[in-house]
Each structure stands twice: as C-alpha cells, then as structure tokens.
N, C-alpha and C positions, 0 to 999 in steps of 0.2 A: 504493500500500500504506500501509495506518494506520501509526500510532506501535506499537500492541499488534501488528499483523503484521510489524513490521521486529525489534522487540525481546523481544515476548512471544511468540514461536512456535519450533521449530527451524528451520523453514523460512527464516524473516527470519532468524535469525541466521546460518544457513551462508550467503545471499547477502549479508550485510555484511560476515563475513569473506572471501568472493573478492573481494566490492568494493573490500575494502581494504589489497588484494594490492600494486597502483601505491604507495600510500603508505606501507606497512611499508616499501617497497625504497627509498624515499625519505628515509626514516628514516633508515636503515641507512649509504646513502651521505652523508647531512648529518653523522651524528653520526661516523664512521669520518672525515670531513673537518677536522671539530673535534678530534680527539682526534691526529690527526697535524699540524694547526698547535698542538696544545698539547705537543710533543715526543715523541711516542708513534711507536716505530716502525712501519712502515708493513704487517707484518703481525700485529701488536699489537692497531694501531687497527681492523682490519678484522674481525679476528676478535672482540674486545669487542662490538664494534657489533652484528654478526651476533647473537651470543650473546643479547645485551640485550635484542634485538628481538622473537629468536624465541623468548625464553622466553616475554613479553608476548603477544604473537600468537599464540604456539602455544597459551596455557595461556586466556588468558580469555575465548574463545567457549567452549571446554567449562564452563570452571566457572560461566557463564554459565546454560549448559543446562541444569546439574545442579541450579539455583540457581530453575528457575523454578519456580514454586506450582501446585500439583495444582488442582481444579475442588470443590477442598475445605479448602482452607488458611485457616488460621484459626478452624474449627470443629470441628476434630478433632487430636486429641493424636497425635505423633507415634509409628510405628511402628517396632520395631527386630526384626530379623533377627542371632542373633548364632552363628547354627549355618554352619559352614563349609561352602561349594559347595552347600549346600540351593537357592539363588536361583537357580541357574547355570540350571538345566533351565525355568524360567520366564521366563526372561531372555532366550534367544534369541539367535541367533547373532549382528543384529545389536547386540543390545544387550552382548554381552559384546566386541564392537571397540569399541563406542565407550566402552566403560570401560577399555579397554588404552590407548586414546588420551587419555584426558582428560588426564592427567599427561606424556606421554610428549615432548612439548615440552621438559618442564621436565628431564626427566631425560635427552635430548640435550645441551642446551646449558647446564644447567648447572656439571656439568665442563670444558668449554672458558671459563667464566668465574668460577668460583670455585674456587681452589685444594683448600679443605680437602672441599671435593666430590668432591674425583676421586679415589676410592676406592667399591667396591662396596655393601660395608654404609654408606657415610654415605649412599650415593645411595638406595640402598633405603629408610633410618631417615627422611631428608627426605621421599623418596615419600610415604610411610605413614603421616606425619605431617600432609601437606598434605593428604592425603584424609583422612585420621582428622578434621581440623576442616572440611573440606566434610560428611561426614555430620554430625557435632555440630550445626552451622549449621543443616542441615537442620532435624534432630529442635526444637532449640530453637526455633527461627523456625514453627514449624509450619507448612510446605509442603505439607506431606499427600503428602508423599514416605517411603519405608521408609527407613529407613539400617541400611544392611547390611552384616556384615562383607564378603562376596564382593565390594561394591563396593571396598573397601578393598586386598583382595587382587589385584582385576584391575586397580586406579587403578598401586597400589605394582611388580606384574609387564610392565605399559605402560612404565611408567619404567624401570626396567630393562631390558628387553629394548633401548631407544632408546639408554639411555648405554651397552649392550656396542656399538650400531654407532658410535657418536661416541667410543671409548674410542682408536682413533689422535689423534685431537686433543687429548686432555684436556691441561689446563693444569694444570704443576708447582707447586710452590715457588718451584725455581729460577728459572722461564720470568716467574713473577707480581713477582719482585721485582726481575729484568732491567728490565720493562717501567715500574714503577713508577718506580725513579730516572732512567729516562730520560725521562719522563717528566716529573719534576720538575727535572731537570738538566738543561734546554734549551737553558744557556747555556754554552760550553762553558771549560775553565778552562786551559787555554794561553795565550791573549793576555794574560790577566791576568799568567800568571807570566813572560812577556817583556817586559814594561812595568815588574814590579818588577825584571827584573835589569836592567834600560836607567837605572831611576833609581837604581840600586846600583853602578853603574859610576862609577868615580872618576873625573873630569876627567880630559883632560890638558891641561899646560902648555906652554904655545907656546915652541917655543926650545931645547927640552929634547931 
C-alpha cells in the first residue's frame, strides 16, 4: 500500500490505527512505569497513563479523517451549513456514528485526567470547542469539505455521551492534588527528623 493509501484514504487510516493497537499499550505500560518510579502512586500512575494515551489515540485518527481534502480542495471556497439537523438526513447513519465518535475519546478520558474537566458543561464547552476549530480549519484550509453546524452538534453529543460512561472515574480536586505531592515528595521526611533529634541529643558524661 502507497504513502496516499496508508494516510490519504479512510481505509489506510482505520488499518494504522488497529496497527497501532500493540504500541499504544506499550505506551501506556512504559509511561505508567515512569510515573510510579517518579513517586506517583500506583493507581495514579496507571490511570494518567491510560488517560494520556487514549485521548491521543482515541482522538487523532478521527480528526485525521475529518482533516483530509475533498477531490477539490484548493479551488473552491469553503462551504458552511449553519441551519441545525438540516445535514442529518444526508449524512447517513453511518456518517452520523462516526461524528459521535470523532470527539468521544476525548470526552472519556478527559475527566479521569484533568480535574477542572470533570464537570458536565466544561466537558461539553471543551467538546464544542474542539470541533468548533476542526470545522474553522476546514472552511479556512479549503478542503472542499462543508463545515456544519450538525457536525459540531454530533462531535460535542459523542463526547458527552462517552464522559457520562467514564463519569465513575473522573478525577477530583482532591484525588489531582493527592497524587501531585506525592509525586513530588518521593523522599520521605522521617529519617531526616531522627537524624536531627540524634544530633540534638546532649552527650552524656562518663562517670556520671
């Protein structure tokens, strides 16, 4: 298979994402490896990891997709769609999963890795935004792709629906700032203070 059939087609690109199924998980367990010899607790480190990985992985073979140039790009000015659900009925059923999906990585594993995420509206307002500049890119780059509200809509309701099933894992406050000083406080601070009250201990005198 060409360079333009592994990376310019849909086809190339869903088999270099199963391809690269062994090495995400390779990822995952290298850097969860690192993060608990760098004092991170041991479901801390794993869960980071996870997180990190599969927003990556989950998120940039779609925006990938979304991203390739029509059989007219660059000679025609881009098209906007800005009437709600118009698109839907031309769209198609699969084309309206794979717009639930596009984001929907991101809107799993977001919340289990960024605090101020884990709440509903910030996960939606993120969504909506990260699709909002996937269509921009479009229309500006002239792809000779439509940019549609509906895309927007079904980008930002993917992601949500993903973070109500990942919504037992989300990551607190609380939980983000546990892991962060231990993290950084890998050394632990008891020896130090028996070693100062060992040289705070007064002699004593022979004889006495």
């Amino acid at each position: 298979m060409s360079w333009y059939g592994l990376f310019g087609t849909f086809t190339g690109v869903a088999f270099l994402t199963v391809v690269a199924v062994p090495l995400a998980a390779l990822v995952v367990v290298a850097l969860a490896q690192w993060r608990r010899a760098s004092g991170t607790p041991r479901s801390g480190a794993w869960r980071t990891a996870l997180a990190d990985v599969g927003m990556v992985y989950g998120t940039v073979p779609w925006v990938w997709m979304t991203m390739m140039p029509g059989s007219h790009a660059g000679d025609v000015l881009g098209r906007v769609s800005l009437v709600p659900f118009r698109d839907l009925v031309s769209m198609g059923s699969l084309g309206i999963v794979g717009n639930l999906l596009v984001l929907s990585a991101l809107g799993f594993f977001a919340p289990l890795r960024i605090a101020p995420l884990a709440s509903w509206p910030r996960v939606l307002l993120f969504a909506a935004s990260c699709s909002l500049l996937i269509e921009v890119a479009q229309f500006v780059l002239l792809l000779d792709r439509v940019s549609s509200v509906d895309d927007v809509l079904l980008n930002t309701a993917g992601a949500g629906l993903a973070a109500w099933l990942s919504r037992p894992w989300w990551l607190t406050p609380g939980e983000a700032t546990v892991v962060e000083e231990r993290g950084t406080n890998a050394c632990p601070e008891e020896p130090r203070d028996e070693a100062s009250r060992r040289v705070s201990k007064p002699p004593t005198v022979a004889g006495r």
